[in-house]
N, C-alpha and C positions, 0 to 999 in steps of 0.2 A: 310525433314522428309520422310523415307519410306513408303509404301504404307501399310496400315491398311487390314485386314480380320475381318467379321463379323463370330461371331460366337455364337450360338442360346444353353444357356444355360437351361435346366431342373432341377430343385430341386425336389427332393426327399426325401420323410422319408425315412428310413432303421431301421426296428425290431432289431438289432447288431449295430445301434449307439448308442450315447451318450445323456446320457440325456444333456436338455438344461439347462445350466450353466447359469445365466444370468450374472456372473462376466467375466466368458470366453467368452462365446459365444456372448454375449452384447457387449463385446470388442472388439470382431472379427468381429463383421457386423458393428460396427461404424466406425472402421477405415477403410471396405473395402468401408463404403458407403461415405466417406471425401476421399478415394482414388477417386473412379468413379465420383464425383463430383469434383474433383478437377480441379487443369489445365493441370492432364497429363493425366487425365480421359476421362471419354466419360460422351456424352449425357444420362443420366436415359431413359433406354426403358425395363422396367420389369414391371413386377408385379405377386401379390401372386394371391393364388386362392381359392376358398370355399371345404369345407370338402369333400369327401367322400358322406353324405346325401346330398351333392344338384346336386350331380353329373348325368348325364344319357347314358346310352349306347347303340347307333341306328345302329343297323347291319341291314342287308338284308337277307332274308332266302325264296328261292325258288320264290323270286317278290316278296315278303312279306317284307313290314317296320318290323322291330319289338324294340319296343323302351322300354328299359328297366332302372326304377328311381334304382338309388344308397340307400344304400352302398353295394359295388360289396365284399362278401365274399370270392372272390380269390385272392382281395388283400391284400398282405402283408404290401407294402410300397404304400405312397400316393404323387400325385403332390404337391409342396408345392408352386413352382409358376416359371415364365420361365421368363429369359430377354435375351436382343439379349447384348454382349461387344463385344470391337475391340481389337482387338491384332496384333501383327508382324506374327505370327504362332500359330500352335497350341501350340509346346511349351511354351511362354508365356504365350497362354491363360492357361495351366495350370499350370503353376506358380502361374500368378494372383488368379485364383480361389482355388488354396488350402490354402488361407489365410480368407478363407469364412468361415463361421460360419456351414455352410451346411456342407464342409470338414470334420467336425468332428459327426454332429449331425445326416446324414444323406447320402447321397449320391447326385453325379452332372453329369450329359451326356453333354457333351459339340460335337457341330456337327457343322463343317462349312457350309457357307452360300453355297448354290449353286453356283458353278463357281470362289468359291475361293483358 
């Protein structure tokens, strides 16, 4: 078996996707999630994440905290939740992942692990 790369997924809304279909899109995250569970899958290391209102944003300004509660109005698109899969490369990781429900609904940043 050749040597696997981690690679740190991002989901995202996108305002120019797709509405959620639950006959498509339903279909698309079940069999991505019986792929990654399978036996030529990987270990489950994801998860979603809370709206927009639970959100907060802690910048620094002149030695100053300054911590500001959500929802942030300059966003367009939202996290929707991040896992880490393995792949040969990047190109298979993007293979794998355009069979994702996000593919359509949304948008995905895919970024190799440090040092792969």
């Amino acid at each position: 078996m050749s040597a696997r790369q981690k690679f740190l997924v991002i989901h995202m809304t996108d305002p120019a996707g797709a509405e959620w279909d639950p006959s498509v899109d339903g279909t698309r995250l079940q069999r991505w999630l019986e792929f990654r569970d399978g036996p030529d899958g990987w270990e489950a290391n994801g998860q979603t994440v809370a709206g927009p209102d639970q959100a907060r944003r802690i910048t620094a300004h002149d030695g100053d905290l300054v911590v500001t509660d959500g929802p942030f109005p300059e966003f367009a698109e939202w996290f929707l939740g991040v896992e880490w899969i393995e792949a040969a490369d990047m190109e298979e990781a993007t293979r794998l992942l355009a069979e994702h429900s996000t593919a359509r609904i949304g948008r995905m940043y895919v970024i190799p692990a440090s040092g792969a």
